[in-house]
Each structure stands twice: as structure tokens, then as C-alpha cells.
mmCIF file of the C-alpha atoms, coordinates in Angstrom:
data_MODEL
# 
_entry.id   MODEL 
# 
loop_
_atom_site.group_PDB 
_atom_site.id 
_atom_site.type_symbol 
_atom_site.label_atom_id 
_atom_site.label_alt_id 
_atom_site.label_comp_id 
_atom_site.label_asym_id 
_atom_site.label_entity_id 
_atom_site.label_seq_id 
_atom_site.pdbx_PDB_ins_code 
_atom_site.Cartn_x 
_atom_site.Cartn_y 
_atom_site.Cartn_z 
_atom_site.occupancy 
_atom_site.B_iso_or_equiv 
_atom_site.pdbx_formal_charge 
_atom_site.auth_seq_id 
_atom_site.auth_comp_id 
_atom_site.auth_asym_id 
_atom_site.auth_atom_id 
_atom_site.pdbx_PDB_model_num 
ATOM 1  C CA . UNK A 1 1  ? 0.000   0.000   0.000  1.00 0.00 ? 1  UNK A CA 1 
ATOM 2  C CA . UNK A 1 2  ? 1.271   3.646   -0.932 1.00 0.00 ? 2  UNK A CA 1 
ATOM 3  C CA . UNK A 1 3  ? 0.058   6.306   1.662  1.00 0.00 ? 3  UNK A CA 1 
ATOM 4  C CA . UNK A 1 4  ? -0.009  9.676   0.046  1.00 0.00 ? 4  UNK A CA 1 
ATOM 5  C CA . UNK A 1 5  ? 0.965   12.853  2.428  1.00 0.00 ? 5  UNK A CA 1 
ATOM 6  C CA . UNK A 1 6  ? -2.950  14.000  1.626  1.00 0.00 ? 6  UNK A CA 1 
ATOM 7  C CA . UNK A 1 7  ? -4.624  10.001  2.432  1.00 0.00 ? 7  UNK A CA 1 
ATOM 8  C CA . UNK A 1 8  ? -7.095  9.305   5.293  1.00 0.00 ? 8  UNK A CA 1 
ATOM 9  C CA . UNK A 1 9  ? -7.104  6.265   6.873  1.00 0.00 ? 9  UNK A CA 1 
ATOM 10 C CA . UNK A 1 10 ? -10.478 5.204   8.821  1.00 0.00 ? 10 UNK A CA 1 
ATOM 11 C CA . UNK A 1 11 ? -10.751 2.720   11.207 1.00 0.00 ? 11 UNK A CA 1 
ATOM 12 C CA . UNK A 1 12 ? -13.824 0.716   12.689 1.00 0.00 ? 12 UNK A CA 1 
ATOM 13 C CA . UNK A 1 13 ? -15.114 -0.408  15.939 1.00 0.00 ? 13 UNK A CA 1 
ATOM 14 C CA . UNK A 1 14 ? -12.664 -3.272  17.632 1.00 0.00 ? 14 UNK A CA 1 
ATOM 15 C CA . UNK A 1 15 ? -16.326 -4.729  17.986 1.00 0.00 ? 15 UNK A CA 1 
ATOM 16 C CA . UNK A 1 16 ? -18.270 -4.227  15.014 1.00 0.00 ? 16 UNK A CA 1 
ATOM 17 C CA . UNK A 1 17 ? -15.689 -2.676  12.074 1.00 0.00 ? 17 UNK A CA 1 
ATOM 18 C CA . UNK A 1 18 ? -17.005 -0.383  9.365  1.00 0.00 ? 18 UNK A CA 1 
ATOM 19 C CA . UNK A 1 19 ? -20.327 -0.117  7.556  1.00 0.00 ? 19 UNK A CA 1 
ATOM 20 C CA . UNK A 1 20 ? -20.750 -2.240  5.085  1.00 0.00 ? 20 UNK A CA 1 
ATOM 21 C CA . UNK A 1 21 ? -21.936 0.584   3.069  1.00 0.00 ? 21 UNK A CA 1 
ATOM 22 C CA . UNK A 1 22 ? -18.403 2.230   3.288  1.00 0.00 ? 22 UNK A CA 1 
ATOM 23 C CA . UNK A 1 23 ? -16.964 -1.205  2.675  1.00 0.00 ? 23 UNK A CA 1 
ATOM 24 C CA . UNK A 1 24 ? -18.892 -1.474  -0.892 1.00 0.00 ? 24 UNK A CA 1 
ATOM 25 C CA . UNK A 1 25 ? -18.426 2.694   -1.296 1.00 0.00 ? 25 UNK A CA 1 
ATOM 26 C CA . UNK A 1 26 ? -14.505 1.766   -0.930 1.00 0.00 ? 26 UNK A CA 1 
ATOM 27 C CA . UNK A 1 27 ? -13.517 -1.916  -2.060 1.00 0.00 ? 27 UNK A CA 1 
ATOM 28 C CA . UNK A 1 28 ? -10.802 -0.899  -3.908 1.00 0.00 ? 28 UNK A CA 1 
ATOM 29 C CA . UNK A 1 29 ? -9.255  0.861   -0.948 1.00 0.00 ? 29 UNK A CA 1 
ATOM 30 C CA . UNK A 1 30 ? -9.547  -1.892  1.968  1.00 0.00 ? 30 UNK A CA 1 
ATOM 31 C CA . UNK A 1 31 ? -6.524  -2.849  3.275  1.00 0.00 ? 31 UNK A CA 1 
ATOM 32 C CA . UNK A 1 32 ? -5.569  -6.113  5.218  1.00 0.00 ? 32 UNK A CA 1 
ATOM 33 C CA . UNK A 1 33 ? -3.108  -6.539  7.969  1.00 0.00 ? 33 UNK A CA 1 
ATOM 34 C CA . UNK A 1 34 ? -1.186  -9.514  7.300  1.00 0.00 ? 34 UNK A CA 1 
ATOM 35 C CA . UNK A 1 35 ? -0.529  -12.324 10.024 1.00 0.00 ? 35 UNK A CA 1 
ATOM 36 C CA . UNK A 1 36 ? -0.628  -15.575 10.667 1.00 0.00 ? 36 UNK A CA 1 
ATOM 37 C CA . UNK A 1 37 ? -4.143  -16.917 13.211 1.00 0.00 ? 37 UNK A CA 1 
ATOM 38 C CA . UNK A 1 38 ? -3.675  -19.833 15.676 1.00 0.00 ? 38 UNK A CA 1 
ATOM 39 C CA . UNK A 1 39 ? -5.432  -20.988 18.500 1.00 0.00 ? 39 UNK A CA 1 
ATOM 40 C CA . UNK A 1 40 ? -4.287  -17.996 20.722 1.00 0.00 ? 40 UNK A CA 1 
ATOM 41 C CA . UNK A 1 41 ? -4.494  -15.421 18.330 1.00 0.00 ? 41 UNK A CA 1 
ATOM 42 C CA . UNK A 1 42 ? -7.027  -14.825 16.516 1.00 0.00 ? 42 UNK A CA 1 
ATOM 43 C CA . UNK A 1 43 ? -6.747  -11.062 15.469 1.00 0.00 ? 43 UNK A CA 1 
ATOM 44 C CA . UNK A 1 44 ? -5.295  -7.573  16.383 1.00 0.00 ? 44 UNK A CA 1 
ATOM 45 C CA . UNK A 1 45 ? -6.953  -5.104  18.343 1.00 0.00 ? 45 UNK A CA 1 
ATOM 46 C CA . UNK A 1 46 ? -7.309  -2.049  17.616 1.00 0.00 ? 46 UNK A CA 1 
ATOM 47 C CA . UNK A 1 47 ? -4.348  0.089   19.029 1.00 0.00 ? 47 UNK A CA 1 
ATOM 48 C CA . UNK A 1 48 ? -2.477  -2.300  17.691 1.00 0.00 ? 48 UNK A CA 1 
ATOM 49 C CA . UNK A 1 49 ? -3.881  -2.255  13.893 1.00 0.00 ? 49 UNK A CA 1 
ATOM 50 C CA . UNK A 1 50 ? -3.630  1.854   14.334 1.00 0.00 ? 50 UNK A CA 1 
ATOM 51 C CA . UNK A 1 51 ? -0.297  1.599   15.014 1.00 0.00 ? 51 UNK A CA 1 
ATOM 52 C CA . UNK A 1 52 ? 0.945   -0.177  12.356 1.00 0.00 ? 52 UNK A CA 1 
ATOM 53 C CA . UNK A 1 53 ? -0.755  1.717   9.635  1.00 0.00 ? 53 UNK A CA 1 
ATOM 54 C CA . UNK A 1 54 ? -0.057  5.005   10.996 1.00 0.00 ? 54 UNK A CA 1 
ATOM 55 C CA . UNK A 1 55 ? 3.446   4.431   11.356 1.00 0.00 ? 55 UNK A CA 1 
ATOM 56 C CA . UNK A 1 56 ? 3.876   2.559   7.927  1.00 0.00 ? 56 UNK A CA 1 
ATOM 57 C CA . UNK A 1 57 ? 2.390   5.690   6.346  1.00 0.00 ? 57 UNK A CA 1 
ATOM 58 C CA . UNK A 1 58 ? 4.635   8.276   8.228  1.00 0.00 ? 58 UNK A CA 1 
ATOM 59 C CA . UNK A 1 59 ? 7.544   6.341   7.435  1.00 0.00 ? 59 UNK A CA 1 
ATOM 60 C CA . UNK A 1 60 ? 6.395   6.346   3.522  1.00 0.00 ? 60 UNK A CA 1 
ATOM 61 C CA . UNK A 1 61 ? 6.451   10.405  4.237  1.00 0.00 ? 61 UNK A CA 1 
ATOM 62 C CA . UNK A 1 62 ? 9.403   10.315  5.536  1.00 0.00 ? 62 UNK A CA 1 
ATOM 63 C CA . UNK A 1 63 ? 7.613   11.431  8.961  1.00 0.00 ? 63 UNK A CA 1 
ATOM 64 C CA . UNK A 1 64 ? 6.572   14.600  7.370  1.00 0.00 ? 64 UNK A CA 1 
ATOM 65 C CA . UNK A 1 65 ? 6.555   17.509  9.819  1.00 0.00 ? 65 UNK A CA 1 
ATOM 66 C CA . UNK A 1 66 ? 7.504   15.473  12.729 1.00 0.00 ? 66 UNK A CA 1 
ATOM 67 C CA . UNK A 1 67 ? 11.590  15.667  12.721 1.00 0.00 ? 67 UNK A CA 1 
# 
């Protein structure tokens, strides 16, 4: 994924997600978080999934106004 400096990134509820209507409004633009499930993990939650993404995209933009 490519974050432009001028993206925004929108995250759901850690217990319900998105709308569906903003998932069909913007298929294209879903993103997935790889990693591998077991029987002890099952997903991410949410500070965790922010994290990730925001900092992948500041990195991508060279951390644009923050150094």
C-alpha cells in the first residue's frame, strides 16, 4: 500500500468494524493486515492495527513535519 501525504485512513469499531456501506463505497481501498491466526491469536486489536498503519504511512512520508 502507498500512503499519500494528503490520504485518510479510517478505522472501525474493535467490535463491530465499518459499515458495510463504506466497505462497498470503498472496495478498492480496503486494506488487510497480514498475520498468521492460531489458536491464541485470533486477530489484532485495535491500538495495535492503528499503530501499524499510521506508522507505515509516516515512514512512507518520511515522517513529514515530525523531525
Amino acid at each position: 500500500v502507498k500512503y499519500s501525504d494528503d490520504c485518510f485512513i479510517v478505522f472501525g469499531k474493535e467490535t463491530k468494524g465499518l459499515p458495510e456501506d463504506l466497505h462497498n463505497l470503498y472496495y478498492e481501498n480496503r486494506i488487510k493486515i497480514p498475520m498468521i491466526a492460531n489458536e491464541h491469536a485470533r486477530s489484532l486489536n485495535l491500538s495495535n492495527s492503528v499503530n501499524i498503519v499510521l506508522y507505515e504511512a509516516l515512514r512512507q512520508n518520511k515522517f513529514f513535519d515530525l523531525i
